[in-house]
C-alpha positions as CSV (number, residue, x, y, z in Angstrom):
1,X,0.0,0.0,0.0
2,X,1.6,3.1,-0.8
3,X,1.6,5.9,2.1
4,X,-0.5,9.1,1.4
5,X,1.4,12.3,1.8
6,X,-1.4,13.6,4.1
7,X,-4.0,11.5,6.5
8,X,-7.7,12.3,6.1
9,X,-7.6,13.5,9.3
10,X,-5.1,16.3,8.0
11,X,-7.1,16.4,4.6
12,X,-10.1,17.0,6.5
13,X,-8.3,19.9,8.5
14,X,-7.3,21.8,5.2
15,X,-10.9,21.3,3.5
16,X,-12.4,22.8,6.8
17,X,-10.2,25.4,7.1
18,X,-11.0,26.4,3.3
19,X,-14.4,26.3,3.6
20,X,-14.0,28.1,6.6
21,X,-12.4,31.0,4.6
22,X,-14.9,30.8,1.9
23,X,-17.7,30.5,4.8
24,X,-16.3,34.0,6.1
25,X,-15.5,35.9,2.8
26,X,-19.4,35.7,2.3
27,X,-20.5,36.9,5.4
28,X,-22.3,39.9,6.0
29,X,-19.7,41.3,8.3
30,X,-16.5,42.2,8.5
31,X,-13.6,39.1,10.7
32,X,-10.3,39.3,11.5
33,X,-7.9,37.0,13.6
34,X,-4.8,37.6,15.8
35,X,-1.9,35.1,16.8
36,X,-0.7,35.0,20.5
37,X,1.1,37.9,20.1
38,X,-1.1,40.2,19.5
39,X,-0.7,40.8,15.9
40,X,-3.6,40.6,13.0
41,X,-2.3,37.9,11.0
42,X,-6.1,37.3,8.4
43,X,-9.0,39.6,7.3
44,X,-11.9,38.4,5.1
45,X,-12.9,39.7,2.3
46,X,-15.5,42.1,3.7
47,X,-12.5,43.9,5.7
48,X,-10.8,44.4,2.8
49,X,-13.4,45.4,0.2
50,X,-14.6,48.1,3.4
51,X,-11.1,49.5,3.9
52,X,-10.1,49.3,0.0
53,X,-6.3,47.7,1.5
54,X,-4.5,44.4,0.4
55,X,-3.8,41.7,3.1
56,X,-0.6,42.1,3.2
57,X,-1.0,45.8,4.6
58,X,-3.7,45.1,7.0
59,X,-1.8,42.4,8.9
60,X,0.0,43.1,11.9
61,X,-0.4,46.1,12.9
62,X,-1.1,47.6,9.7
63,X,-4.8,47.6,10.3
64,X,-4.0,50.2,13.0
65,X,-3.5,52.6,10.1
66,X,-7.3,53.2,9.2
67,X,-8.0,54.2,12.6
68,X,-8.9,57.9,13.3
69,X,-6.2,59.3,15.2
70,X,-8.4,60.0,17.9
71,X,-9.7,56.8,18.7
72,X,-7.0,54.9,17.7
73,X,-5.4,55.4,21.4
74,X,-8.5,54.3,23.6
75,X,-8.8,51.5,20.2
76,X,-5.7,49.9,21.4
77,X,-6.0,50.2,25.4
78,X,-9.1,48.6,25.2
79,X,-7.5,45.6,22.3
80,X,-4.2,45.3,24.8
81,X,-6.1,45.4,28.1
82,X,-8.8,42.7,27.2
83,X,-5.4,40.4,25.3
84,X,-3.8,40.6,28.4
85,X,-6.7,39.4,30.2
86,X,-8.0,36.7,27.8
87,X,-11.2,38.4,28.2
88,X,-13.8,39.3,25.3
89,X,-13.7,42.6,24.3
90,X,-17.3,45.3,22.7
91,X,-15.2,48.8,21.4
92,X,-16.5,51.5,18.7
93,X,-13.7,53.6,16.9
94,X,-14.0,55.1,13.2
95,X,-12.3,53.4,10.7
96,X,-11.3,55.0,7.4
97,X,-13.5,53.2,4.5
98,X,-12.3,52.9,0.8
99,X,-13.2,56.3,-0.2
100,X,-11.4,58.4,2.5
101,X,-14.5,59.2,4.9
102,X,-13.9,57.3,8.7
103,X,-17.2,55.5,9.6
104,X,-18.2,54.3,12.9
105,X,-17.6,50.1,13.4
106,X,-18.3,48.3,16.6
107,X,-16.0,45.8,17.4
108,X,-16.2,42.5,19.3
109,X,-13.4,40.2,20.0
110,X,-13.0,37.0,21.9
111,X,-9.9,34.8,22.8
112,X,-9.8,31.4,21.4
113,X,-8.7,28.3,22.4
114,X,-7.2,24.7,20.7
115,X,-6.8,22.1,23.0
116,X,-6.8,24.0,25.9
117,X,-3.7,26.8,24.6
118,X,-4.6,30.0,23.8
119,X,-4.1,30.9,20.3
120,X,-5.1,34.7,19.9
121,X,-8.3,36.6,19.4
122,X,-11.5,36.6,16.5
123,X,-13.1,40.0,16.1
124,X,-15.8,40.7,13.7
125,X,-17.2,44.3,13.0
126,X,-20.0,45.9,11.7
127,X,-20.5,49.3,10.8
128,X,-22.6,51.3,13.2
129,X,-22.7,54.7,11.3
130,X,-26.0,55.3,10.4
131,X,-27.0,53.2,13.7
132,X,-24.6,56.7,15.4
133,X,-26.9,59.0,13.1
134,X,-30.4,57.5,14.2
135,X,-29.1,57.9,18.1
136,X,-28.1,61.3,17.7
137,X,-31.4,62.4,15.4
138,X,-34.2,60.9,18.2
139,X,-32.0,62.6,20.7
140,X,-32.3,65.8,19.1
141,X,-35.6,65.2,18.7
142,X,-36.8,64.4,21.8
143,X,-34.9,67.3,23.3
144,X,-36.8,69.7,20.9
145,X,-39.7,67.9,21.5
146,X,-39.0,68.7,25.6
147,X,-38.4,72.7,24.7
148,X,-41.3,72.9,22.4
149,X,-43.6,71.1,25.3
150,X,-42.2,73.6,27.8
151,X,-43.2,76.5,25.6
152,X,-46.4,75.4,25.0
153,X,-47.2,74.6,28.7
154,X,-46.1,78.2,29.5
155,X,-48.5,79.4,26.7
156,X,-51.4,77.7,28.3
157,X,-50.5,78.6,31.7
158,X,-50.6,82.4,30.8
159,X,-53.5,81.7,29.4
160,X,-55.2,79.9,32.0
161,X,-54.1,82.9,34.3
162,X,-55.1,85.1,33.1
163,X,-58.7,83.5,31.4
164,X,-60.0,82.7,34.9
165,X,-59.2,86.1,36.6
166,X,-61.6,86.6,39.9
167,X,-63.5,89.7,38.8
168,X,-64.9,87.7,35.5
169,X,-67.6,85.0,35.9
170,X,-66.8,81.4,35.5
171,X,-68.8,81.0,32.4
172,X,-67.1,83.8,30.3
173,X,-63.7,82.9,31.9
174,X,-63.9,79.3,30.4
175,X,-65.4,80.6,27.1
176,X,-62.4,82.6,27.1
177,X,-59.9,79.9,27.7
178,X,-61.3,77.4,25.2
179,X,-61.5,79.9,22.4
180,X,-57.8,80.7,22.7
181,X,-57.3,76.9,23.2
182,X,-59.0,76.1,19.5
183,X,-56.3,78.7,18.4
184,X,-53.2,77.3,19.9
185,X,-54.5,73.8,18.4
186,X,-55.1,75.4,15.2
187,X,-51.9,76.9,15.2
188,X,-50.5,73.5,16.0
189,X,-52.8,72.1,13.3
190,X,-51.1,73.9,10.1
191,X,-47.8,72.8,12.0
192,X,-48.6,69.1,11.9
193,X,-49.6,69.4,8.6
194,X,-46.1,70.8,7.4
195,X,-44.3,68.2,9.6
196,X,-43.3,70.8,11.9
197,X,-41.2,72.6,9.4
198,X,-40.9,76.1,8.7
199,X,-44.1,77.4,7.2
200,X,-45.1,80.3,5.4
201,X,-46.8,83.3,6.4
202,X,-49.7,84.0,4.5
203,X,-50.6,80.7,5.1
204,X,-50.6,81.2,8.6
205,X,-52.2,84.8,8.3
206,X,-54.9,82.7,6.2
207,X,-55.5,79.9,8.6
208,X,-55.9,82.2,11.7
209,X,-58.2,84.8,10.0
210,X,-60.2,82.9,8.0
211,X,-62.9,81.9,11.1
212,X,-63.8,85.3,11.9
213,X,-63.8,86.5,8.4
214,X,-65.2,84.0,6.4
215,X,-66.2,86.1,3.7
216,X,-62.7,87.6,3.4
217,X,-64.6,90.9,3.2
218,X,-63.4,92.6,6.5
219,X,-59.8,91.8,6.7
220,X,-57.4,92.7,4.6
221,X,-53.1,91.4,4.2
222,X,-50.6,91.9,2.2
223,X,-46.6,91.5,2.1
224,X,-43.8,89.9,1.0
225,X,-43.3,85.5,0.9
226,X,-41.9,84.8,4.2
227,X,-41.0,81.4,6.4
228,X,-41.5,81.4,10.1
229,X,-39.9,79.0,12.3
230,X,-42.7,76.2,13.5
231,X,-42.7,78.3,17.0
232,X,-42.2,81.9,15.5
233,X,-45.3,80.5,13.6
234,X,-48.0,79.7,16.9
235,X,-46.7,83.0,18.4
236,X,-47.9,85.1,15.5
237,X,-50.9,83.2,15.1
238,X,-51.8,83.3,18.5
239,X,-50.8,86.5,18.6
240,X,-53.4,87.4,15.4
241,X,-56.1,85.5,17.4
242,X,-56.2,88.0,20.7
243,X,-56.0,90.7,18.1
244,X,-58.9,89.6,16.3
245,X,-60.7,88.4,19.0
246,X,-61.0,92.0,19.9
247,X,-61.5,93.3,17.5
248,X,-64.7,91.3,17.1
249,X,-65.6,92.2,20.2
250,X,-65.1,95.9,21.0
251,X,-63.0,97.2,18.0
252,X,-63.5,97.8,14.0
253,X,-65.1,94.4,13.6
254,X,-67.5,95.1,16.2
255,X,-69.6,97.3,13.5
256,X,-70.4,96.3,10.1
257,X,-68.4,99.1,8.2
258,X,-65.4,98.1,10.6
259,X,-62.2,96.8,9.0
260,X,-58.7,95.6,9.3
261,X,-55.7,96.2,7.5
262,X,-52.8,94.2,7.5
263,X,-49.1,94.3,6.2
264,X,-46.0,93.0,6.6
265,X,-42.3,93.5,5.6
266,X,-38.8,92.0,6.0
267,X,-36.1,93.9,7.7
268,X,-32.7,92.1,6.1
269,X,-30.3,93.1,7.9
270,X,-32.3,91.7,11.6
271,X,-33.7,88.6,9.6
272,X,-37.1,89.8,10.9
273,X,-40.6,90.1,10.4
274,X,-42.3,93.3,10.8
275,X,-46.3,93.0,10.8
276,X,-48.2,96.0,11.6
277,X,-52.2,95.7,12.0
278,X,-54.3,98.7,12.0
279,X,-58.2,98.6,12.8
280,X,-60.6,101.3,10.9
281,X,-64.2,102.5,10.7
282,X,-65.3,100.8,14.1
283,X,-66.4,102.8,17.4
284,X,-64.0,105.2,19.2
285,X,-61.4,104.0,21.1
286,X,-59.6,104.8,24.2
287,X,-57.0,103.7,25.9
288,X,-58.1,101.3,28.7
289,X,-57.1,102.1,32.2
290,X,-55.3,98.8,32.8
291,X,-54.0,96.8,29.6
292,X,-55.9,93.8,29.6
293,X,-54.7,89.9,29.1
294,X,-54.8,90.2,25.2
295,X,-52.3,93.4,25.1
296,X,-50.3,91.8,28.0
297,X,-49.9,88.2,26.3
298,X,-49.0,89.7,22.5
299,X,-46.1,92.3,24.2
300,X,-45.3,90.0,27.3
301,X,-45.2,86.3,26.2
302,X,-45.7,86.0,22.5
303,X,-43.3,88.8,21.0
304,X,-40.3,87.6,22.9
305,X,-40.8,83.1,22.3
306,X,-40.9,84.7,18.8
307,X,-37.7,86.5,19.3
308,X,-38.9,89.8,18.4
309,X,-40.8,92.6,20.0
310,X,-44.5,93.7,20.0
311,X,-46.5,97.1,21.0
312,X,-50.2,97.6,20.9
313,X,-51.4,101.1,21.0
314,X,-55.0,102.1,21.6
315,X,-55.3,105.2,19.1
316,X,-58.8,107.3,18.4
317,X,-59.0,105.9,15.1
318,X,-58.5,102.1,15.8
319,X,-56.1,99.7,17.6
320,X,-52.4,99.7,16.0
321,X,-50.0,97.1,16.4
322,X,-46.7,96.2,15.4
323,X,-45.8,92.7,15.6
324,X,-41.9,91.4,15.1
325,X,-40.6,88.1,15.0
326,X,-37.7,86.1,13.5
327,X,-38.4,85.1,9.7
328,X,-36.5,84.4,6.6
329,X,-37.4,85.0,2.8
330,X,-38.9,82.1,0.9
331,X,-37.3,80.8,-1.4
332,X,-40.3,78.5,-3.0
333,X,-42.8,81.4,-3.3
334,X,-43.4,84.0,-5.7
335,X,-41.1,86.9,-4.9
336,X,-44.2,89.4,-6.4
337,X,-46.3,90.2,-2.8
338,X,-49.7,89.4,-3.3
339,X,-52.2,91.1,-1.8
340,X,-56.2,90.3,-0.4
341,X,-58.5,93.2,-0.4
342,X,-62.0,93.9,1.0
343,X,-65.2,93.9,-0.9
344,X,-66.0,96.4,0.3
């Protein structure tokens, strides 16, 4: 019988180990192996596809190259510390891909054993960058989502303040608070409707006038195509709901020939909004002898979460306001301003 240059056992040793390789250069991550000292001695394919290296300048410390600088020290503490140990490893660096950018990889290793001797370490990787990006997203958003709950508690708790005030009866004080209630949830409304982007003015004007002048005979606006910040946006709404409000109920709406004009502009160089509203052809006016909730709530609360200023003035011939607030041009809408006019 002639002797075989290599047992089955040994044959069966190299076909595992081959199909082994084959096994891992179709996996859907990224492997690598170190000997006892330390050193990278294989990558699969997946490694070497992501980096865009050969093997032969990945092995040994070579791998060590693609590491951003500023991980690569805590990279190796945590590699040395958990060799020295035998113990399995969990680490996240950024690792330079084939086209130059450094992604985000999490790491695991683990020591391996033949026989009972320790022969080095397996690692396999994955690439955690958009995994990074989602964290980082939802924690911005849920820390906007905190500020913009805040604001809007503070809203309603002016409101509420002020709404139920001892000298009014309980009835008017509650029809108070829910009307200005349906306006912050309008408000909120047109904002859910854009996603809680930045949306446009006029169709904010639109939305907040459009119940108490359904005709569109009595209310007049014109100006420029302007974006407004999603909270900019409920201040000036809400803000154009007290204005109207009072309008319907002591000012130039009051009285059929009443009306209201309306006009904005943009100031460049404060990136602002400047709305002014002026009231004609209702009753006389005086100043009252206290400013009231409305006034208080425009200047007070809503001017400054819009980041501008606000001052109502009670003149003879009809409440005038100026209304600023933080805004930028759009650039979607037709620059021409277009205007609506009375009927009347």
């Amino acid at each position: 019988m002639s002797a075989n240059p290599t047992s089955p056992f040994e044959r069966a040793l190299a076909t595992s180990d081959r199909e082994f390789r084959e096994l891992a250069d179709f996996a859907p991550v990224m492997i690598w192996r170190a000997g006892t000292d330390m050193l990278c001695d294989w990558f699969n394919k997946p490694w070497l596809d992501y980096t865009g290296r050969r093997l032969d300048e990945e092995v040994g410390s070579g791998w060590a190259d693609g590491v951003h600088p500023e991980d690569l020290p805590g990279c190796l503490a945590t590699y040395t510390g958990a060799f020295d140990a035998r113990e399995p490893f969990a680490m996240e660096y950024r690792l330079r891909r084939r086209d130059g950018e450094y992604c985000w990889l999490m790491d695991h290793g683990a020591p391996f054993y033949r026989d009972g001797h320790f022969m080095g370490y397996w690692g396999s990787c994955v690439d955690v960058t958009a995994h990074r990006m989602a964290q980082r997203s939802q924690r911005v958003l849920i820390n906007e989502l905190n500020h913009r709950v805040k604001n809007t508690l503070a809203v309603v708790q002016a409101m509420a303040i002020q709404s139920f005030r001892d000298e009014r009866p309980v009835a008017t004080s509650l029809a108070l608070f829910e009307s200005r209630l349906r306006a912050l949830a309008g408000a909120h409304d047109l904002l859910v409707a854009r996603a809680w982007e930045d949306v446009a003015l006029r169709g904010v004007v639109e939305a907040t006038v459009a119940p108490h002048d359904p005709d569109g005979t009595r209310v007049t606006f014109d100006g420029p195509p302007l974006m407004l910040q999603s909270e900019v946006a409920v201040s000036v709404a809400m803000a154009l709901h007290e204005l109207l409000t009072n309008a319907i109920k002591y000012g130039a709406l009051s009285v059929p020939a009443g009306r209201v004009a309306m006009a904005w502009s943009y100031v460049a160089d404060r990136h602002a909004l400047r709305l002014e509203w002026q009231e004609s052809g209702g009753p006389a006016v005086a100043p009252p002898a206290t400013r009231g909730f409305g006034t208080r709530f425009i200047e007070r609360v809503l001017a400054p979460q819009a980041g501008g200023v606000a001052k109502v003035t009670f003149a003879p011939g009809g409440v005038h306001c100026v209304f600023e607030a933080d805004a930028r041009r759009s650039p979607c809408e037709n620059p021409l301003p277009h205007a609506r006019h009375s009927a009347g």
